[in-house]
C-alpha positions in Angstrom: 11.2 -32.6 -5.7 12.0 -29.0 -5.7 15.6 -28.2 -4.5 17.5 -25.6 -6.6 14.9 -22.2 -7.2 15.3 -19.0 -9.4 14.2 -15.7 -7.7 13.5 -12.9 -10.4 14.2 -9.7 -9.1 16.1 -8.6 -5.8 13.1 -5.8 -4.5 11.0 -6.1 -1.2 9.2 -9.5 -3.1 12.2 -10.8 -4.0 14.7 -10.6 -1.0 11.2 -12.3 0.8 11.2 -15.0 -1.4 14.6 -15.9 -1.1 14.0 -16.4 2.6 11.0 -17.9 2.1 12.5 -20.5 0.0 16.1 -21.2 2.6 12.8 -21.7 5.5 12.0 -24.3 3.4 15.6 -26.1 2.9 15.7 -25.5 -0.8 18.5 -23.2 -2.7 17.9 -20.2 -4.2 19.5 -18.0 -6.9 18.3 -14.4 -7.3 19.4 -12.7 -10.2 19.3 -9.1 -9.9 20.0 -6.9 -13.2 20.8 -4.1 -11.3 23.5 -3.3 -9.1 22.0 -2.9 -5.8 18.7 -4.4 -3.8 15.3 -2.4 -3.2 14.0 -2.9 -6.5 11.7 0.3 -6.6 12.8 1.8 -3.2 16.1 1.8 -4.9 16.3 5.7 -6.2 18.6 6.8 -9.0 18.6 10.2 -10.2 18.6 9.2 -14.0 15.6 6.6 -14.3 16.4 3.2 -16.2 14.8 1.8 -19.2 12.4 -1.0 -18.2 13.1 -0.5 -14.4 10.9 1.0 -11.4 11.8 4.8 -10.7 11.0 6.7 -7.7 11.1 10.8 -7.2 13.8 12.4 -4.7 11.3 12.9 -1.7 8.8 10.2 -1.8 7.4 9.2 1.3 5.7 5.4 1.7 2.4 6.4 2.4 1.7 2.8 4.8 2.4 3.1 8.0 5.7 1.1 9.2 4.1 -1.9 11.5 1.6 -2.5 8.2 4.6 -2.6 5.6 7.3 -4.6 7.6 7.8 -8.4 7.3 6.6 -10.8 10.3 9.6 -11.7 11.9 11.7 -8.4 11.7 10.2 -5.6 12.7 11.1 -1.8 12.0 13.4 -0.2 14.2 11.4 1.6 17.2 13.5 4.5 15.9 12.8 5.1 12.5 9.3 7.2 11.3 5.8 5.9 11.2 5.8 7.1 7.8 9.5 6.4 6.3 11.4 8.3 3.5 12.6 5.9 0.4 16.2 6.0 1.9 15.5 4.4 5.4 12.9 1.9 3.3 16.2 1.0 1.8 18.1 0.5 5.0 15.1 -1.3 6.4 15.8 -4.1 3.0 19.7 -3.7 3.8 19.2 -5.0 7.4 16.5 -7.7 6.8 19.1 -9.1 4.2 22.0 -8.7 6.8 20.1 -10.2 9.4 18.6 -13.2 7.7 22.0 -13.6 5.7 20.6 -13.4 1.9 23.4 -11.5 0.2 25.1 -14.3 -0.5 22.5 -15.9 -2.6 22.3 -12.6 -4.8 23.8 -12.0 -8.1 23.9 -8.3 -8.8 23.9 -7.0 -12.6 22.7 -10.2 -14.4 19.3 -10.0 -16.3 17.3 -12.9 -17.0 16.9 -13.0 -20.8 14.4 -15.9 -21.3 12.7 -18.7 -18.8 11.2 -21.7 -21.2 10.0 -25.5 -20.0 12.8 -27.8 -20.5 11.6 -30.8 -22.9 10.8 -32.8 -20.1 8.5 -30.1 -18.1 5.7 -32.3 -17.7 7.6 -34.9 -15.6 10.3 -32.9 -14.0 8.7 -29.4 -13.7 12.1 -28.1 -14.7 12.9 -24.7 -16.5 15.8 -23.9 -18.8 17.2 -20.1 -17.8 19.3 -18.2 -19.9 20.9 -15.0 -18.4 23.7 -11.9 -19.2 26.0 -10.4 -17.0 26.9 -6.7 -17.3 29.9 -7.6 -19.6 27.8 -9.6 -22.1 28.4 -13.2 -21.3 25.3 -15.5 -21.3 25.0 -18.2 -18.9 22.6 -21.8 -19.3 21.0 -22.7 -15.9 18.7 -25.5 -15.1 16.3 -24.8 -12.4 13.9 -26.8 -10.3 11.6 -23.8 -10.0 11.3 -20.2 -11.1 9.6 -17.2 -8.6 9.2 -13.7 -10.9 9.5 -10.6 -8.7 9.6 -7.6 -10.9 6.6 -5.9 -10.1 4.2 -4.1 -12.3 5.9 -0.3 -12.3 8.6 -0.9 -15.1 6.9 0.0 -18.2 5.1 3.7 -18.6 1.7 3.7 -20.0 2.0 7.2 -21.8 -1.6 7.5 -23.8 -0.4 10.4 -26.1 -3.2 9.3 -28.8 -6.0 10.3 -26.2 -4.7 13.6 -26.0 -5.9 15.3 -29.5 -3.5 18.1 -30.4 -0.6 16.7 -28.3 2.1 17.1 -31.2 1.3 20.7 -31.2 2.3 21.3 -27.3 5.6 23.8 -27.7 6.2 23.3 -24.0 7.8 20.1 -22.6 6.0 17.1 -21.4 6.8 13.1 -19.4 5.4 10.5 -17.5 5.6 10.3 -13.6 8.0 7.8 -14.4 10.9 10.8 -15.4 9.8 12.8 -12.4 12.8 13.3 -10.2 11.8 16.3 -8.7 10.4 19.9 -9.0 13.9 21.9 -10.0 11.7 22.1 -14.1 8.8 23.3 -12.6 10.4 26.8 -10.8 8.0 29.9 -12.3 6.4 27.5 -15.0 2.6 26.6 -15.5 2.0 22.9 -15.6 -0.5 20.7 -16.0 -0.6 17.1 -14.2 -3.0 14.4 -15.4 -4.1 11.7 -13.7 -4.9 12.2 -9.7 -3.1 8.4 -8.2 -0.7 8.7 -5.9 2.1 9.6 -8.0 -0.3 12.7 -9.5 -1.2 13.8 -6.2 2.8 13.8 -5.3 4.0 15.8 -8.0 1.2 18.5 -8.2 1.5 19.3 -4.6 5.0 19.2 -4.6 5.6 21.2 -7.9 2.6 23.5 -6.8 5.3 24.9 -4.4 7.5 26.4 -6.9 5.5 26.9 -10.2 3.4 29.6 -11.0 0.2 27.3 -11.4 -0.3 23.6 -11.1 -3.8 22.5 -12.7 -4.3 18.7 -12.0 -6.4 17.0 -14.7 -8.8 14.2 -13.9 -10.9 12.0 -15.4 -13.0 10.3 -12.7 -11.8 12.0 -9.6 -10.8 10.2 -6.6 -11.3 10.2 -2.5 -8.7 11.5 -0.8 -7.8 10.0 2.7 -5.3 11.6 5.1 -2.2 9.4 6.6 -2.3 11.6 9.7 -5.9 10.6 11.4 -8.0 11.0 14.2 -6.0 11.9 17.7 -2.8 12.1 14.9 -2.3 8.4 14.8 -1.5 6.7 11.8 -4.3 5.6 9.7 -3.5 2.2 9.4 -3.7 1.9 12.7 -7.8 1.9 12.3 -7.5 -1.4 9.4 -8.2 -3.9 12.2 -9.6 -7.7 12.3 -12.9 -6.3 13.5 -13.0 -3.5 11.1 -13.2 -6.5 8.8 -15.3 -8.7 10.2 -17.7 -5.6 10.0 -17.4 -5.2 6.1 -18.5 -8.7 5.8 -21.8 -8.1 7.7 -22.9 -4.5 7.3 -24.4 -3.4 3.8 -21.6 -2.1 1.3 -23.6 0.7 0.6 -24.1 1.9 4.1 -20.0 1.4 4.7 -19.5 3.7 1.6 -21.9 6.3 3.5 -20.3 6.1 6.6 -16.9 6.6 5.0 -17.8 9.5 2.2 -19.4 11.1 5.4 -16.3 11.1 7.6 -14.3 12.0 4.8 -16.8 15.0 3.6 -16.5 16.1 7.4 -12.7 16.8 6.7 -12.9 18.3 3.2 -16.0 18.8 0.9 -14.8 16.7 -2.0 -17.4 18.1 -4.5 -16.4 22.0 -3.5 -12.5 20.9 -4.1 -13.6 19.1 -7.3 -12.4 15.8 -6.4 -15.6 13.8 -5.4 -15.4 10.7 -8.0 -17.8 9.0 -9.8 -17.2 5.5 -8.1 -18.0 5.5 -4.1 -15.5 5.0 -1.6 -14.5 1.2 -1.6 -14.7 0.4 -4.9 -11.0 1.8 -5.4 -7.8 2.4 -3.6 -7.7 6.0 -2.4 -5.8 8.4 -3.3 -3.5 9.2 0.7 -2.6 12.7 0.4 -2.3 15.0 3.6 -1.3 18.5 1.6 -3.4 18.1 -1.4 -7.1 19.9 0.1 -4.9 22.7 1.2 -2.9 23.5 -2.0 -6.2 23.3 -3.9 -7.3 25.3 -0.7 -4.7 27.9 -1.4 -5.3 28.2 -5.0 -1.9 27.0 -6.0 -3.1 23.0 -7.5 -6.6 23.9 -9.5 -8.5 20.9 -10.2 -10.1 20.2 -13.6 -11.5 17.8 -15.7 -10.2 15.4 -18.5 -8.6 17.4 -21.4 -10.3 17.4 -24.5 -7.7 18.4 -26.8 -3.8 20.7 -27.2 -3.8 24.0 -29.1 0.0 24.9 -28.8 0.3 26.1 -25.5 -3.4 25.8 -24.6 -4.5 23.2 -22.4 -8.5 22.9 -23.5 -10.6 20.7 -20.5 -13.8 18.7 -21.2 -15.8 21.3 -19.8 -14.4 24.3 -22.0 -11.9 25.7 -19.9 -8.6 26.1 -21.1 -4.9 26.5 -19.4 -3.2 29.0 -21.2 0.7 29.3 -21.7 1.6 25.7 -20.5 4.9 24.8 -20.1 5.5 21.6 -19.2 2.6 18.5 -18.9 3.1 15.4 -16.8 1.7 12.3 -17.2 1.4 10.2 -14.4 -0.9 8.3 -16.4 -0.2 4.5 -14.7 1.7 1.7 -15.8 1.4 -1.4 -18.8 3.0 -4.5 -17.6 4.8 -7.4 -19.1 7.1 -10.7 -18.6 9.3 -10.3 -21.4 11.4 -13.8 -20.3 8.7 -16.0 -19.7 6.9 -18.2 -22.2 3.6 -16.9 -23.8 2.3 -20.2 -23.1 3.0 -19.7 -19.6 0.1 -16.8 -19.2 -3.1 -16.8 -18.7 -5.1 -13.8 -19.6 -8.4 -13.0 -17.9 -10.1 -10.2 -18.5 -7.9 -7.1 -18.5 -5.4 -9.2 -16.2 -2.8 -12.1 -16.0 -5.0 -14.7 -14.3 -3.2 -16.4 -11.4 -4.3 -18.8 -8.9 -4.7 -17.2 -5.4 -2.7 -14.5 -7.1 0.1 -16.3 -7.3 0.2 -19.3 -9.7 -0.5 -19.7 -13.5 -3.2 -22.1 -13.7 -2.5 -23.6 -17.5 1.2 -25.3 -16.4 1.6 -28.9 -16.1 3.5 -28.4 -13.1 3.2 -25.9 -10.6 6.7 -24.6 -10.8 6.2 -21.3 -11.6 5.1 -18.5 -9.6 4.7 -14.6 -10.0 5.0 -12.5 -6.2 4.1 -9.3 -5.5 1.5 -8.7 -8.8 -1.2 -7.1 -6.8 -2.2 -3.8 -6.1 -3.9 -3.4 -2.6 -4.9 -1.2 0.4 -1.9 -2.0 1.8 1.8 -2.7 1.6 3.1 -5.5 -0.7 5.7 -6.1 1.0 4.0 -8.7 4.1 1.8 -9.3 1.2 4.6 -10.8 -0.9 5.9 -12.4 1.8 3.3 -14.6 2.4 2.4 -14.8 -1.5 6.2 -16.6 -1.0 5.2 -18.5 2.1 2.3 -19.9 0.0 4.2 -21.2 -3.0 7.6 -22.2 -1.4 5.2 -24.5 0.6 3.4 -25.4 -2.6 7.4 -26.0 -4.1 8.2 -28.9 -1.3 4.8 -30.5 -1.5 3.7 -29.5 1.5 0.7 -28.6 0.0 -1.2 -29.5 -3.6 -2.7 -27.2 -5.8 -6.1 -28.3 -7.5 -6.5 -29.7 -10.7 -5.7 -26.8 -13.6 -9.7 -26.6 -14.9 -10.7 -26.2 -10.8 -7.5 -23.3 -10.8 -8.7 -21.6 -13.6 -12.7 -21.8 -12.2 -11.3 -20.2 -9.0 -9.0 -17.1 -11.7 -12.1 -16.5 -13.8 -14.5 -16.2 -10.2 -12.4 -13.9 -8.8 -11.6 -11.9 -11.8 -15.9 -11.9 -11.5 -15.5 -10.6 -8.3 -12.6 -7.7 -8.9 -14.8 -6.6 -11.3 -18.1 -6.6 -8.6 -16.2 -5.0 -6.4 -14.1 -2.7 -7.9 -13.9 0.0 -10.8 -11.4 -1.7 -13.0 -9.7 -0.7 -16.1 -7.3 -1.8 -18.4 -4.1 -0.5 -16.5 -5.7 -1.3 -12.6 -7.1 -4.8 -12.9 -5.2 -6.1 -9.8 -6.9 -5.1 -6.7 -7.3 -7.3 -4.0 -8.4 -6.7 -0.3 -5.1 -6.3 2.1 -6.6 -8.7 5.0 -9.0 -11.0 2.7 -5.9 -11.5 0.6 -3.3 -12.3 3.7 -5.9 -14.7 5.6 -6.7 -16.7 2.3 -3.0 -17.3 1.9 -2.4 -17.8 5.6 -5.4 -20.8 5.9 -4.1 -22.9 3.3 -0.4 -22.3 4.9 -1.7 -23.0 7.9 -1.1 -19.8 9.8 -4.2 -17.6 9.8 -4.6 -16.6 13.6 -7.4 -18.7 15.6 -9.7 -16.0 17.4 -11.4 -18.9 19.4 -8.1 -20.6 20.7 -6.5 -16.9 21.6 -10.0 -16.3 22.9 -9.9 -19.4 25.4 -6.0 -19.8 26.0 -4.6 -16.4 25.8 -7.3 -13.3 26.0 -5.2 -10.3 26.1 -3.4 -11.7 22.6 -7.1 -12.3 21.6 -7.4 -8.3 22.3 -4.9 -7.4 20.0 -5.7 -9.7 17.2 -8.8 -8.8 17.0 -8.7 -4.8 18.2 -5.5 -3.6 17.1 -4.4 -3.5 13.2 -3.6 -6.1 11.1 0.1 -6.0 11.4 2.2 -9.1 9.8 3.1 -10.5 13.1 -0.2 -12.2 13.5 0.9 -15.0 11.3 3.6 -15.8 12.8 1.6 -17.1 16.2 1.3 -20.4 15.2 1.9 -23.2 12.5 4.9 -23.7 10.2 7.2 -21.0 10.0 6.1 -19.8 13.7 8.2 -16.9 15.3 8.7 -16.9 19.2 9.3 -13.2 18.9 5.6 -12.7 17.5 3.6 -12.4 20.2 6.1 -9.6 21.8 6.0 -7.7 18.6 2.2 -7.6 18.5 2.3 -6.0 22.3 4.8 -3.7 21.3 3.7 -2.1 18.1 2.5 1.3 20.0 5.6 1.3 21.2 7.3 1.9 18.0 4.6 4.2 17.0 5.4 6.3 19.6 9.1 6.1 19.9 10.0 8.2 16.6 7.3 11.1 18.3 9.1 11.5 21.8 11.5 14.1 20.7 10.6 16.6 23.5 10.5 15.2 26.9 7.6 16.7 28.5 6.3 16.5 32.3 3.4 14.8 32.9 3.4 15.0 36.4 2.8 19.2 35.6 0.7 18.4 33.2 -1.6 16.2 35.8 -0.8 18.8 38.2 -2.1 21.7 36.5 -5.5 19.8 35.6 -6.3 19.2 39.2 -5.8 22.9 40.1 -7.7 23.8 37.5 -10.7 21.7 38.5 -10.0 22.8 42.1 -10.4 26.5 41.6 -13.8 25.9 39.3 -15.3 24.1 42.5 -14.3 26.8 44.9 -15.5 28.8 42.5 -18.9 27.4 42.2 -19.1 26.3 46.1 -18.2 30.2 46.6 -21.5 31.4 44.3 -23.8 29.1 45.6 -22.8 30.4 49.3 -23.3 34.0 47.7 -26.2 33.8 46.6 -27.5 32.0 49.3 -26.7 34.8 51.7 -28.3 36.9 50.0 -30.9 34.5 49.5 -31.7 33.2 52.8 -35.3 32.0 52.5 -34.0 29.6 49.6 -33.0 26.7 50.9 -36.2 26.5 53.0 -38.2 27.4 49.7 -36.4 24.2 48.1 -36.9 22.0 51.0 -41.1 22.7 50.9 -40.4 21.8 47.1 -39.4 18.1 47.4 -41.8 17.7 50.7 -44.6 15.0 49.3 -47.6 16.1 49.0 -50.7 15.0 51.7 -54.1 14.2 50.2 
């Protein structure tokens, strides 16, 4: 029986899985090399070797009721959109309020995780860790959860770039990027159009002389900020989903290239990719189309090779005088402390069972959280990737047998590859509400649209209307939150909250509508009488009109 666990990593996945695992009665230890919690949301101006790094002003670009965990909620206060700093807070609270501090240990590293000799009985792992000061500790642990995430090692391709170590200028990966104080008056050249590329050429654009953003493939580019100014999250509802599963892919990629075309031409910007829409995460940009509009980000194709300080594209254009190039190029990932024969490789990726488990081990004490990428946030994702295996951990529920586990890694690896354009560095895509709801039936908390249809229809409305915010699986079954149901009915309200900074009156605002729909009838009733005074044979003329006609 599982009692004493290992948490890996102190971030958004790991302070989830510590909580996951004290629902469940059993003790956790999280070791944390660092010396603070937030794991990526954590920024430090100097980045740290084999560690997440963020830049000064990033922004999550997931809208706060879609990124929070189930059964704390976001203060009504704080942005729809939130700054890395109050993302922080938002970890600081959760681990305040659920008490998880004291189950922390800050600047230890896990060196190496290996089966003890017994494995295949007890399940057990040996754990070997360092503190700041050098001094190694033994462990013995009943289970092991890794939570450090898949942005800690720079993929930084310089032998695709012919010419590279004649560049006289200054060039880095994303991963270095702090801010733009290097770019003031300089001519750079960003490549790769992600997130991350998107950031840093808009936000350098502002203070260079010229930003040119290099990209292979292209990409679409979605705006946070949608229709009526909501959030546009807010649209990634249960129906939305159920209508992917029956309408034609093809006809959902027209429908959303359309709407997006409507906003901003994506061939005349030079963005429109080769893929269509939903066979990759966007690219959620608001200010990008309008630098590129403005002349200051100029987009251009895949460099063909370096001549000093000329940047030479695929298509035979060049960047002259280029001072600094940035590669935000993606990310390699590794486990450095666990056992090679712990890891499964299929295809370009580490094959896991629902995402989650290595399917080779004897026992299933092992599990890696948060190793997805996704149109949405990891962290509600993580939590109930924890929910899943800390369940799995107490026997609550049994994994299949290892060949059917490894059937079920190589079909979806089968289908990641149907469905997506996948590559060596982004093999981990999964779909944000497919993902959540396949975790949540074999917990046992995936919402029931027929029972809220019958027992509770307004909760039905919002399930199956509103978006698919974490606090739908915390309605029912184990783990179930009385506070859930509340939260789901009071999402807009948070949404709106932040925005009412200026009181405004609507009675004035109803007010002045009605006068002005007053004054256009007078104003009609007052032409008609005109002109039928000077008229007067019309109405009689309009009467004969509609008289019915005699035989």
């Amino acid at each position: 029986m599982v009692h004493k666990v290992a948490v890996i990593g102190a971030g958004p996945c790991g302070l989830t899985s510590v909580k996951a695992c004290l629902d469940e009665g059993m003790e956790p230890t999280c070791f944390e090399s660092s010396d603070d919690m937030g794991g990526l949301w954590k920024f430090k101006e100097v980045s740290e070797p084999n560690r997440a790094s963020i830049y000064r002003s990033l922004t999550i670009n997931v809208w706060k009721e879609m990124m929070c965990y189930s059964d704390y909620p976001i203060p009504a206060d704080y942005p729809n959109y939130m700054h890395h700093s109050k993302i922080l807070n938002y970890f600081r609270m959760y681990a305040d309020h659920f008490k998880l501090l004291q189950y922390i240990r800050f600047q230890t590293k896990v060196k190496s995780v290996k089966q003890r000799p017994d494995f295949s009985r007890t399940g057990q792992w040996d754990v070997v860790t360092e503190t700041r000061d050098g001094y190694e500790e033994n462990h013995i642990f009943d289970a092991i959860i890794c939570c450090t995430g898949h942005f800690n090692y720079p993929n930084l391709p310089l032998k695709d770039f012919p010419g590279i170590e004649t560049f006289e200028g200054k060039y880095s990966h994303s991963w270095d990027y702090k801010g733009p104080e290097d770019m003031h008056g300089k001519r750079v050249v960003v490549i790769g159009i992600g997130n991350s590329g998107g950031d840093i050429a808009v936000e350098g654009s502002r203070v260079a002389e010229q930003v040119y953003l290099s990209t292979r493939s292209g990409a679409w580019v979605i705006r946070q900020v949608s229709d009526n100014g909501l959030p546009v999250d807010r649209f990634n509802t249960r129906f939305v989903h159920i209508m992917f599963r029956l309408l034609p892919m093809r006809f959902l990629n027209w429908l959303g290239e359309k709407k997006l075309n409507s906003m901003y031409d994506h061939a005349m910007y030079g963005l429109k990719p080769k893929h269509r829409l939903f066979s990759q995460i966007p690219v959620i940009n608001d200010d990008l189309p309008f630098r590129i509009l403005s002349g200051s980000v100029i987009v251009k194709p895949n460099i063909k090779e370096i001549r000093g300080s000329t940047v030479v594209f695929d298509d035979g254009s060049t960047a002259e005088n280029v001072d600094l190039i940035v590669f935000a190029t993606g990310y390699n990932y590794d486990f450095p402390y666990l056992p090679k024969n712990a890891i499964y490789k299929s295809g370009h990726r580490i094959g896991l069972y629902k995402h989650v488990f290595p399917p080779i081990l004897e026992q299933p004490t092992l599990a890696i959280v948060g190793f997805i990428h996704s149109d949405g946030a990891i962290m509600p994702q993580a939590e109930m990737q924890a929910r899943f295996v800390t369940r799995v951990f107490k026997g609550h529920k049994k994994l299949p047998s290892n060949q059917a586990m490894i059937k079920a890694v190589e079909n979806d690896t089968k289908k990641i590859a149907k469905n997506y354009v996948v590559s060596k560095l982004t093999p981990l895509q999964v779909d944000f509400v497919e993902h959540m709801d396949d975790l949540a039936k074999d917990i046992g908390v995936q919402p029931n649209l027929l029972w809220l249809f019958l027992t509770d229809f307004p909760l039905f409305k919002k399930v199956l209307w509103g978006p698919v915010t974490a606090y739908q699986y915390r309605l029912m079954g184990p783990g179930k939150w009385e506070g859930a149901r509340r939260a789901i009915f009071t999402q807009y309200d948070r949404m709106y909250q932040p925005l009412k900074t200026r009181q405004l009156n609507a009675q004035q605002s109803s007010t002045t509508g009605f006068l002005i729909k007053l004054s256009l009838t007078f104003m009609a009733g007052g032409a008609a009488i005109y002109y039928i005074h000077r008229n007067p044979t019309t109405i009689s003329t309009l009467m004969s009109k509609l008289r019915p006609q005699s035989v």
